[in-house]
PQR file of N, CA, C, O and H, with PARSE charges and radii, in Angstrom:
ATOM      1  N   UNK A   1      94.116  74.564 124.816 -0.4000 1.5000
ATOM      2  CA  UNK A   1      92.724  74.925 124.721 -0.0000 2.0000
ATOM      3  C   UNK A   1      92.287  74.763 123.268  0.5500 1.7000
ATOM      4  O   UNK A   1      92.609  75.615 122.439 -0.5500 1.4000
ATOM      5  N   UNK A   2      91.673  73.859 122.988 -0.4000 1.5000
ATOM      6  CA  UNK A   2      90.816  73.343 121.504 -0.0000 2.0000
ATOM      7  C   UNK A   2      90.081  74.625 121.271  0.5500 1.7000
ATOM      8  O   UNK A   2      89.319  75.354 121.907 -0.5500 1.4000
ATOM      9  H   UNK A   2      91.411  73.168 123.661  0.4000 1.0000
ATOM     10  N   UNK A   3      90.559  74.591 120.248 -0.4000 1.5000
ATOM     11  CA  UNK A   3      89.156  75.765 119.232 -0.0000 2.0000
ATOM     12  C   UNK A   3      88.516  75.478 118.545  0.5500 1.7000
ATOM     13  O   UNK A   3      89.051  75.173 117.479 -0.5500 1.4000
ATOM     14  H   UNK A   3      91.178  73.999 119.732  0.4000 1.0000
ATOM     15  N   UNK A   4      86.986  75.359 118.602 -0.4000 1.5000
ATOM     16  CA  UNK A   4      86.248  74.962 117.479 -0.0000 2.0000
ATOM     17  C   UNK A   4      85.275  75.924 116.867  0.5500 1.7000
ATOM     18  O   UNK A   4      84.437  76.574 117.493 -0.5500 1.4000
ATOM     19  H   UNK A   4      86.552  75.608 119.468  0.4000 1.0000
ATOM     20  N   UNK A   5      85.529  75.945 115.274 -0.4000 1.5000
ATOM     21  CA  UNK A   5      84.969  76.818 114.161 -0.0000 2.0000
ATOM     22  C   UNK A   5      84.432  75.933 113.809  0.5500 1.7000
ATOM     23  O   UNK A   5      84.862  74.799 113.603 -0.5500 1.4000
ATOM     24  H   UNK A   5      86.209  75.418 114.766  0.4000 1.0000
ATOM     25  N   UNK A   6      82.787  76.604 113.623 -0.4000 1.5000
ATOM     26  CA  UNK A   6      81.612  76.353 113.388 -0.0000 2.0000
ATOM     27  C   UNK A   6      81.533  76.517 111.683  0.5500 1.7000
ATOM     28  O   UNK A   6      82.453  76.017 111.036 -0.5500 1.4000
ATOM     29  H   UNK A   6      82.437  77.525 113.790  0.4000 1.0000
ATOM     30  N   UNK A   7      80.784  76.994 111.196 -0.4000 1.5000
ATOM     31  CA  UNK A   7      80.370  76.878 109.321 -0.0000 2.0000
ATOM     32  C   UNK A   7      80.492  78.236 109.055  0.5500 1.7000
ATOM     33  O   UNK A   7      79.805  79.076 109.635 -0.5500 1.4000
ATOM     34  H   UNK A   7      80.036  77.400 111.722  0.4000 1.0000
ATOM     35  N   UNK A   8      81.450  78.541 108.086 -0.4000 1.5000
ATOM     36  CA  UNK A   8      81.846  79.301 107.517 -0.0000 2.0000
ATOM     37  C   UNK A   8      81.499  79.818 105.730  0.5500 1.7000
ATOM     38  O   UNK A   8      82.025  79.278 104.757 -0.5500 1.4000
ATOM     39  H   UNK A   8      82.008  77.858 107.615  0.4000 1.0000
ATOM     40  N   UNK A   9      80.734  80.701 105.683 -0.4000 1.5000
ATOM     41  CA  UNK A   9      80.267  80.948 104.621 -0.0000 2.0000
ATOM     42  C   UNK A   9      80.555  82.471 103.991  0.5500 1.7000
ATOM     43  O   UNK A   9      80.403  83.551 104.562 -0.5500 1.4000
ATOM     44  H   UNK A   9      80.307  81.140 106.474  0.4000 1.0000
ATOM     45  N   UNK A  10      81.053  82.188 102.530 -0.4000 1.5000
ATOM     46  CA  UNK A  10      81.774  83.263 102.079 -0.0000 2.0000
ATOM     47  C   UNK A  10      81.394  83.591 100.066  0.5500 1.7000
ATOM     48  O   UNK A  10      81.382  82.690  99.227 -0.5500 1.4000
ATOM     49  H   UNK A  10      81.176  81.311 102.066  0.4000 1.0000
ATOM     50  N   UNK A  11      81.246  84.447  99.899 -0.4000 1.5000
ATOM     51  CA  UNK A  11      81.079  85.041  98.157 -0.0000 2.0000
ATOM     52  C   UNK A  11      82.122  85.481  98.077  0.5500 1.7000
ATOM     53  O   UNK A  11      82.943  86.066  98.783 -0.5500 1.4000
ATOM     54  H   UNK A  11      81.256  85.178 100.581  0.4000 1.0000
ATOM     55  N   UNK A  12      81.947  84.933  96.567 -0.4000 1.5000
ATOM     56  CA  UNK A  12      83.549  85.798  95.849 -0.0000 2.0000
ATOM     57  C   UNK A  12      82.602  85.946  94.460  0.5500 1.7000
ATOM     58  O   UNK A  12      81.749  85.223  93.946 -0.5500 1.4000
ATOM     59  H   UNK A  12      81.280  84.457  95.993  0.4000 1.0000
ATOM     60  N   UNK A  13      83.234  87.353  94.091 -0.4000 1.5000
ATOM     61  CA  UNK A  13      82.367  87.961  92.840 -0.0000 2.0000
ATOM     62  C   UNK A  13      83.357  87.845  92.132  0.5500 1.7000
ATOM     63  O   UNK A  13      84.401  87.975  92.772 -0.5500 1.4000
ATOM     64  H   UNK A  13      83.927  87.941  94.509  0.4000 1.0000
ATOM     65  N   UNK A  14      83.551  87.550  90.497 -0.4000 1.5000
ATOM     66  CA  UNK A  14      84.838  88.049  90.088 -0.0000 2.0000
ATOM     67  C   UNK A  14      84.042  88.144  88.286  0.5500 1.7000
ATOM     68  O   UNK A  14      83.212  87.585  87.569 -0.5500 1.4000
ATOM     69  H   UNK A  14      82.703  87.444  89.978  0.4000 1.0000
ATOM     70  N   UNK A  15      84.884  89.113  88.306 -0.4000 1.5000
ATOM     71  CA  UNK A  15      84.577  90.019  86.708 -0.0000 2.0000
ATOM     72  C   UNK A  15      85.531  89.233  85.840  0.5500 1.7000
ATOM     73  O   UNK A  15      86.731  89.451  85.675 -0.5500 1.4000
ATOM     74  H   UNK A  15      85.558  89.568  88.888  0.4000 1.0000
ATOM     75  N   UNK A  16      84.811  88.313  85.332 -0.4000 1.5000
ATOM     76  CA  UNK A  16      85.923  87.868  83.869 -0.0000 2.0000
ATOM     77  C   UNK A  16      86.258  88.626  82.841  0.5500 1.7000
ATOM     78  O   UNK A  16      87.468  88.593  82.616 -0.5500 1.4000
ATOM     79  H   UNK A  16      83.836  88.136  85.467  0.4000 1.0000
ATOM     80  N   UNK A  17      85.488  89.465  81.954 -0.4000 1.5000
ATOM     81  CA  UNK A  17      85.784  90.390  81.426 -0.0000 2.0000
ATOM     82  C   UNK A  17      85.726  91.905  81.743  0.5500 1.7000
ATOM     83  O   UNK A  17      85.730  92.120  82.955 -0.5500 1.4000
ATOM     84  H   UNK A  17      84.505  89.493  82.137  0.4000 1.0000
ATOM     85  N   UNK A  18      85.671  93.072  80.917 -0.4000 1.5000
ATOM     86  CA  UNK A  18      85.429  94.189  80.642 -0.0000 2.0000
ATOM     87  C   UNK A  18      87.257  94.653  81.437  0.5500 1.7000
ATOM     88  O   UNK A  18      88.258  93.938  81.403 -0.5500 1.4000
ATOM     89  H   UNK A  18      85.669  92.897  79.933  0.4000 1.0000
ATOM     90  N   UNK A  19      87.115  96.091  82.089 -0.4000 1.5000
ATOM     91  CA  UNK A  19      88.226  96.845  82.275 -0.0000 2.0000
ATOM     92  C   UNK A  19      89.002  95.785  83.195  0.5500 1.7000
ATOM     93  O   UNK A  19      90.195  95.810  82.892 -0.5500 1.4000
ATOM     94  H   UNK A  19      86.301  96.672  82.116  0.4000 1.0000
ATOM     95  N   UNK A  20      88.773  94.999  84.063 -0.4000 1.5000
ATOM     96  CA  UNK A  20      89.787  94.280  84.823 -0.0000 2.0000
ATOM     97  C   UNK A  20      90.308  93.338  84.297  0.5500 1.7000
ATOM     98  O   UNK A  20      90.962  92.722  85.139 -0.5500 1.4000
ATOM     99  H   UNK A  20      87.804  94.978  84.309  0.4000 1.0000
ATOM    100  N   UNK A  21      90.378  92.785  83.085 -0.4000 1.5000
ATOM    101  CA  UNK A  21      90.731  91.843  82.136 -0.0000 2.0000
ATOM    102  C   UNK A  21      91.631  92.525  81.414  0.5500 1.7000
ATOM    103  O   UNK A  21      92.798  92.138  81.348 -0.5500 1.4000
ATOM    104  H   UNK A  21      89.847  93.286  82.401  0.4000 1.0000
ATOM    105  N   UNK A  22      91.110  93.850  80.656 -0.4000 1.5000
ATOM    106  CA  UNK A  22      91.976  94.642  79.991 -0.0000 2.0000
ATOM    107  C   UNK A  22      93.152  95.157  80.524  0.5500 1.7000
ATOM    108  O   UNK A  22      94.146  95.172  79.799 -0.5500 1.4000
ATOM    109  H   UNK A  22      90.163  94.165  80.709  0.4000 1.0000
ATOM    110  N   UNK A  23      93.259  95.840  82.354 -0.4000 1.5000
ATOM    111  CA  UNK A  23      94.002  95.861  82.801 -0.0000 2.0000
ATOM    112  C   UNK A  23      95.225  95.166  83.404  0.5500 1.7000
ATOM    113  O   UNK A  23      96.393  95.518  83.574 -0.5500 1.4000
ATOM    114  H   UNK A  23      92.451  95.828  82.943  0.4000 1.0000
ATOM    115  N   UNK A  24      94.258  93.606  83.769 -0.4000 1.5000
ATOM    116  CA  UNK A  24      95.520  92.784  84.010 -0.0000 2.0000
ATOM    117  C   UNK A  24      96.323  92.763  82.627  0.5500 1.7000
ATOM    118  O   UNK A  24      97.537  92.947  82.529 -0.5500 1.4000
ATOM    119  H   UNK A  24      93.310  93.320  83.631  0.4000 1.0000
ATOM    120  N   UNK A  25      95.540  92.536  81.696 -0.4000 1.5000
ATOM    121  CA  UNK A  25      97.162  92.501  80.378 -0.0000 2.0000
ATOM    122  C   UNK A  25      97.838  93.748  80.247  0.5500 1.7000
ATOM    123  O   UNK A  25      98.942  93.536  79.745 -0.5500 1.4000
ATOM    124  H   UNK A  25      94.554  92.386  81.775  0.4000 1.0000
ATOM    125  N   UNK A  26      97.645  95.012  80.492 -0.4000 1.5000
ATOM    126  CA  UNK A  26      98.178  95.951  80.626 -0.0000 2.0000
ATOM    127  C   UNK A  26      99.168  95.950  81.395  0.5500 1.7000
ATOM    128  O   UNK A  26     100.279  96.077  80.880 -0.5500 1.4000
ATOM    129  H   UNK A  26      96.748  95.184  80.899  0.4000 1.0000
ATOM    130  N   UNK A  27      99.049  95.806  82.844 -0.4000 1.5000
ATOM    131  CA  UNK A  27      99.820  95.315  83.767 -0.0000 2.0000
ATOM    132  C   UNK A  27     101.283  93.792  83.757  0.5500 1.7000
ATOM    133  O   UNK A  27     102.261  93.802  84.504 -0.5500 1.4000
ATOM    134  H   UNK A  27      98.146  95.703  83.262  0.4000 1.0000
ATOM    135  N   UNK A  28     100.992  92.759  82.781 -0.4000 1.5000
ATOM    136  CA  UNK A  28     101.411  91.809  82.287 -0.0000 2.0000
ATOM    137  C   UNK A  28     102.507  92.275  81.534  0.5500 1.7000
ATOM    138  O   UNK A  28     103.645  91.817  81.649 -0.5500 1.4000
ATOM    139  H   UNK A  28     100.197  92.751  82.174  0.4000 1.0000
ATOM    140  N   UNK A  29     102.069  93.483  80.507 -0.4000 1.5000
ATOM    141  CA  UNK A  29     102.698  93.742  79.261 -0.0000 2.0000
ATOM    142  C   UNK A  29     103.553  94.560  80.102  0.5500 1.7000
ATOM    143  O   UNK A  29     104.578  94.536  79.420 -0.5500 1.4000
ATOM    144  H   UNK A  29     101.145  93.855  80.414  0.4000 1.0000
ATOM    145  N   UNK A  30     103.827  95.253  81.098 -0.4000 1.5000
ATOM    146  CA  UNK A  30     104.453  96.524  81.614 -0.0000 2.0000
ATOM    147  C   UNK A  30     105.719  95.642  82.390  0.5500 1.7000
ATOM    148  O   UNK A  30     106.923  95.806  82.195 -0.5500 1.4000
ATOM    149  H   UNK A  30     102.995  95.271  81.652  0.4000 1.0000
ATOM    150  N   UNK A  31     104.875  94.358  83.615 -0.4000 1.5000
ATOM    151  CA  UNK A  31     106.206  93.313  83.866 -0.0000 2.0000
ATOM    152  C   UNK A  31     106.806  92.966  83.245  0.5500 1.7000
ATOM    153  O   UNK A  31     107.986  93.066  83.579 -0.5500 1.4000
ATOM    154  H   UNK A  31     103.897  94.225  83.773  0.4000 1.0000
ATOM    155  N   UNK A  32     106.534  92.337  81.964 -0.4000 1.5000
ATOM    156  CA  UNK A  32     107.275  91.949  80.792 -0.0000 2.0000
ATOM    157  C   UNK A  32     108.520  92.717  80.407  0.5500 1.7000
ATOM    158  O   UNK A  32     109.657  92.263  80.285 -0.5500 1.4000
ATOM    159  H   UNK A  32     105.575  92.255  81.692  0.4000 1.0000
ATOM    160  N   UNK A  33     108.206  93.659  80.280 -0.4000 1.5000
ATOM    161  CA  UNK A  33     109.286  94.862  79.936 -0.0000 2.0000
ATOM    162  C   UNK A  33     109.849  95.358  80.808  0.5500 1.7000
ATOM    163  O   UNK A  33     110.930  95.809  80.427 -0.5500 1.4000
ATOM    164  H   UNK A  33     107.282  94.028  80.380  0.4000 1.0000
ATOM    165  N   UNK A  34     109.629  95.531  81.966 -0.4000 1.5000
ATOM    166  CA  UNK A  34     110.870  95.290  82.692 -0.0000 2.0000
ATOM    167  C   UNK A  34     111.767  94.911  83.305  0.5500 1.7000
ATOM    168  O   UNK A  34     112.758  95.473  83.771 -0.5500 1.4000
ATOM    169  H   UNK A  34     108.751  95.165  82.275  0.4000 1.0000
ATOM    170  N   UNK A  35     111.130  93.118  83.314 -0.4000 1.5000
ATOM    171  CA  UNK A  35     111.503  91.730  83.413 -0.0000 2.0000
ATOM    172  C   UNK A  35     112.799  91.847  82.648  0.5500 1.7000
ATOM    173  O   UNK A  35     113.934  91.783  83.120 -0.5500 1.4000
ATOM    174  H   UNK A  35     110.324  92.661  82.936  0.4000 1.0000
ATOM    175  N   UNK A  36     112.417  92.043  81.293 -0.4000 1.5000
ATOM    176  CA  UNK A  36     113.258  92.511  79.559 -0.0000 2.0000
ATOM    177  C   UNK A  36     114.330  93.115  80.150  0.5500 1.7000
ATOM    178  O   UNK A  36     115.376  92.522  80.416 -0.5500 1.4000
ATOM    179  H   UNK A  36     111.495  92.095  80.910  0.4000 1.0000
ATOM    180  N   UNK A  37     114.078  94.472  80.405 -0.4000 1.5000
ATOM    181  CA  UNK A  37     114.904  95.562  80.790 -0.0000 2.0000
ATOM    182  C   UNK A  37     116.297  95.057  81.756  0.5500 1.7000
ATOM    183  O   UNK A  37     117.520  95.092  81.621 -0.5500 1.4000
ATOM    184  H   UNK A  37     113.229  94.953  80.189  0.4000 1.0000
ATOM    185  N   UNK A  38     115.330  94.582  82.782 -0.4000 1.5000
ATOM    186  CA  UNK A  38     116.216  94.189  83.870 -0.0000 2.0000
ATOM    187  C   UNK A  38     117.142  92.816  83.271  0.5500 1.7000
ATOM    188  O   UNK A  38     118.323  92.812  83.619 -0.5500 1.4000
ATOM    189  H   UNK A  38     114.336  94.554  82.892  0.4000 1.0000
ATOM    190  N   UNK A  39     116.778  91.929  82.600 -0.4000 1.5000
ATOM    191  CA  UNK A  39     117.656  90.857  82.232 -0.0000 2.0000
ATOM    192  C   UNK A  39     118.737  91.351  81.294  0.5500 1.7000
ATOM    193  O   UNK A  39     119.782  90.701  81.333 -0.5500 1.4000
ATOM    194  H   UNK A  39     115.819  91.932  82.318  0.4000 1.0000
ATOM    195  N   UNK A  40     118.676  92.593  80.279 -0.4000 1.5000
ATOM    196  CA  UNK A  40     119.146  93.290  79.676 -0.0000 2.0000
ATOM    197  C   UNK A  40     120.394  94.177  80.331  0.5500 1.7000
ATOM    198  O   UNK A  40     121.509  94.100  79.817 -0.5500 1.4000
ATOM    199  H   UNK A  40     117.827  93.121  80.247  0.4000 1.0000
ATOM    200  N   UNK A  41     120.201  94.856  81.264 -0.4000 1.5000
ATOM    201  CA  UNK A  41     121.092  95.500  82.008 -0.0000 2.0000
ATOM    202  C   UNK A  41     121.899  94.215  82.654  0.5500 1.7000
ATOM    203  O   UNK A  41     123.107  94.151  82.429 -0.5500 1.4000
ATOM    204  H   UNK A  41     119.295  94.918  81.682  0.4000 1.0000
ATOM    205  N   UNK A  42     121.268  93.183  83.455 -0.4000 1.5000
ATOM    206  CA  UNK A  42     122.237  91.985  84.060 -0.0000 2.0000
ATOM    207  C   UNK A  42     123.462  91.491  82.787  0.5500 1.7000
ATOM    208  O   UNK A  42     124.645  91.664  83.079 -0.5500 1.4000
ATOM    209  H   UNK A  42     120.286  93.235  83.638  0.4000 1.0000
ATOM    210  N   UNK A  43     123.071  90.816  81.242 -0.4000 1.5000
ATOM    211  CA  UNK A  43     123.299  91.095  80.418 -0.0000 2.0000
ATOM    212  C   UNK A  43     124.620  91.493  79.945  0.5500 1.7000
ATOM    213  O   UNK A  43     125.565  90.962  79.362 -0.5500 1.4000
ATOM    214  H   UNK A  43     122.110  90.676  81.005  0.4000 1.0000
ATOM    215  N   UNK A  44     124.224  92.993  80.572 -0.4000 1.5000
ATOM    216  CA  UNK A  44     125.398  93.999  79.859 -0.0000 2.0000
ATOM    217  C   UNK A  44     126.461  93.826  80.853  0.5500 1.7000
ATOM    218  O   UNK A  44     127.606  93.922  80.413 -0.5500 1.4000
ATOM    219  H   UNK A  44     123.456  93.425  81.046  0.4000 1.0000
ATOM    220  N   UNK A  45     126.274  93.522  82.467 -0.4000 1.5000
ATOM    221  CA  UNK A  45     126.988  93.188  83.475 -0.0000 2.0000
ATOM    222  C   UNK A  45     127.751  92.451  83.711  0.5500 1.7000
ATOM    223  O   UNK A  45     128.738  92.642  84.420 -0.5500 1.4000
ATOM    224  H   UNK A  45     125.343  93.444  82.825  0.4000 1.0000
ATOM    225  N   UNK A  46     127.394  91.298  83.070 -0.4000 1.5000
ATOM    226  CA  UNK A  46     128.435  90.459  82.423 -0.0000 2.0000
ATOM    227  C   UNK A  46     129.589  90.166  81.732  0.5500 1.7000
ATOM    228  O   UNK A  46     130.673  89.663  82.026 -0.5500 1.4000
ATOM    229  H   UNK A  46     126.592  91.143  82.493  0.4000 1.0000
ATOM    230  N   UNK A  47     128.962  90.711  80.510 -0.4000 1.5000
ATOM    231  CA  UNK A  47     129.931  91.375  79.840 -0.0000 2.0000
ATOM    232  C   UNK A  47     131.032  92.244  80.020  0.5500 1.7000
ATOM    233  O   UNK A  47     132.067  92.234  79.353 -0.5500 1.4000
ATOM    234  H   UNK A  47     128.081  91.120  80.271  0.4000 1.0000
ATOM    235  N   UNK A  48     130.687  93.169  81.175 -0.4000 1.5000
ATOM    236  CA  UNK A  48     131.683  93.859  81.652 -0.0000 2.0000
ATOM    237  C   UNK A  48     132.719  93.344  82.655  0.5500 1.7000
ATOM    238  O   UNK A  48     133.921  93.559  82.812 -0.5500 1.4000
ATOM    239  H   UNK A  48     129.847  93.177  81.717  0.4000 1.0000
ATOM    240  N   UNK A  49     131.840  92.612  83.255 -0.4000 1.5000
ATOM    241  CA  UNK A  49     132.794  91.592  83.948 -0.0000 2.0000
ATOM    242  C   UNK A  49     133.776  90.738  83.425  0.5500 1.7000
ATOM    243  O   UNK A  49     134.922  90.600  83.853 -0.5500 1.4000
ATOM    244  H   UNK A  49     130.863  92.438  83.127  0.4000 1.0000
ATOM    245  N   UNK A  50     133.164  90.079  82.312 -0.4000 1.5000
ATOM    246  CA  UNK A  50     133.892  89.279  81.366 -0.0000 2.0000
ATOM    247  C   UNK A  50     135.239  89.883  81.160  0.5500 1.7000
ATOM    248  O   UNK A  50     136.371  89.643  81.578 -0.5500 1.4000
ATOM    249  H   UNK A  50     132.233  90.191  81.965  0.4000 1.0000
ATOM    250  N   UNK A  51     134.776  90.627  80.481 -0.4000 1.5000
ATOM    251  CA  UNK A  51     135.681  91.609  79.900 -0.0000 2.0000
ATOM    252  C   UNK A  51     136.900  91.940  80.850  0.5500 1.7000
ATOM    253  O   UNK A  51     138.039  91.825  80.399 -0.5500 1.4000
ATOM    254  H   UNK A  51     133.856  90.823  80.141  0.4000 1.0000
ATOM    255  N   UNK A  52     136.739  92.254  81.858 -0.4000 1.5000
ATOM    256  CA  UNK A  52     137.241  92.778  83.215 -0.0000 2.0000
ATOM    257  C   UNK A  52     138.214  91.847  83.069  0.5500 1.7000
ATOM    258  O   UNK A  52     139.297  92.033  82.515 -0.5500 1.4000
ATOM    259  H   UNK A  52     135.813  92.347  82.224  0.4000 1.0000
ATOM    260  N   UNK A  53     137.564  90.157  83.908 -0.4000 1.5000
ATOM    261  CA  UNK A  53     138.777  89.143  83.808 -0.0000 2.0000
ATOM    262  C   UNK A  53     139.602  89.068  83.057  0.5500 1.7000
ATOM    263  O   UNK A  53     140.805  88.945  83.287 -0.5500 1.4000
ATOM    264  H   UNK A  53     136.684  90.006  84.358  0.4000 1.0000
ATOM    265  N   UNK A  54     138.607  89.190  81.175 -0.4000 1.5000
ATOM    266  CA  UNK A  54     140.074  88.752  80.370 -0.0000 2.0000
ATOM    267  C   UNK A  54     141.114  89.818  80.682  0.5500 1.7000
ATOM    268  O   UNK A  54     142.333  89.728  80.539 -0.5500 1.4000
ATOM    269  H   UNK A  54     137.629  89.290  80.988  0.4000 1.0000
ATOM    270  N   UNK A  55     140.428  90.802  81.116 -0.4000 1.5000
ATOM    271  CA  UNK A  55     141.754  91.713  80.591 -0.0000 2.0000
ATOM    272  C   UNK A  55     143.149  91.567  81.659  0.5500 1.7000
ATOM    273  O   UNK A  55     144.329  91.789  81.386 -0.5500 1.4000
ATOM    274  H   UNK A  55     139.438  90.876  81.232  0.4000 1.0000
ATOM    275  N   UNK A  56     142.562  91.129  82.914 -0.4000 1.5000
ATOM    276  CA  UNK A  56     143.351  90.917  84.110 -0.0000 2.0000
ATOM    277  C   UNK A  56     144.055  89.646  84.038  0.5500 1.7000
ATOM    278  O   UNK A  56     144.912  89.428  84.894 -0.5500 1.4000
ATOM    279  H   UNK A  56     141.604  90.949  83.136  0.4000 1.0000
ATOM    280  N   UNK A  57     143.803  88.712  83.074 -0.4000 1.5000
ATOM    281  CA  UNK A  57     144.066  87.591  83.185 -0.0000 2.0000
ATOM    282  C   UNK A  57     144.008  86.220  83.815  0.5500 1.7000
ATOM    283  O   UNK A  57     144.770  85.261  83.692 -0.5500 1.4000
ATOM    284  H   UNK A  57     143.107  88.890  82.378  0.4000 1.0000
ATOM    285  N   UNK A  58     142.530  86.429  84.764 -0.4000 1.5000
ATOM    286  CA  UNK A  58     142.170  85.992  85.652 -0.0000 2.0000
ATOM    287  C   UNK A  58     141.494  84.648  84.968  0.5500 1.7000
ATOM    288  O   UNK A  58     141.047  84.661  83.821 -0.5500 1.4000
ATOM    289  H   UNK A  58     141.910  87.208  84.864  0.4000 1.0000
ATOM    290  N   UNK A  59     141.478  83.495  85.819 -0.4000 1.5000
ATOM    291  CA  UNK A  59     140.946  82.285  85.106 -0.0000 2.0000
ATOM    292  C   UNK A  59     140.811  81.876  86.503  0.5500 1.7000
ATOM    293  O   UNK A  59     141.597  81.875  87.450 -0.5500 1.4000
ATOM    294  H   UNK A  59     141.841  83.484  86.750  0.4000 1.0000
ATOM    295  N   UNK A  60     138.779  81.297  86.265 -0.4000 1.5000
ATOM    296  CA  UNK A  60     138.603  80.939  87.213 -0.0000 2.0000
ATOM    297  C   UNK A  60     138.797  79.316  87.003  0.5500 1.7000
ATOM    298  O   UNK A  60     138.657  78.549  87.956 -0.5500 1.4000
ATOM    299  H   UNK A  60     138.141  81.298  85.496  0.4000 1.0000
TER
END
């Protein structure tokens, strides 16, 4: 059974500046850091791992 859509008409408002501008970088700056954070802890995970093998003597 064919469906046919007729004309479709739609607004989009969008605020380039003032508080929703300010907030997306707020929001930006907050991923960032825990983007940071989180690559930081992976990081340290490694290391422990590392560490782990040499000490076991393991060679992959």
């Amino acid at each position: 059974m064919p469906i046919e859509i007729g004309e479709v008409n739609a607004e989009i408002e969008v605020d380039a500046g003032g508080a929703g501008a300010a907030g997306g970088e707020h929001a930006r700056d907050e991923a960032s850091a825990e983007a940071l954070q989180r690559w930081q802890e992976l990081a340290r995970r490694d290391a422990q791992l590392a560490a782990r093998v040499e000490a076991w003597g393991f060679d992959d």
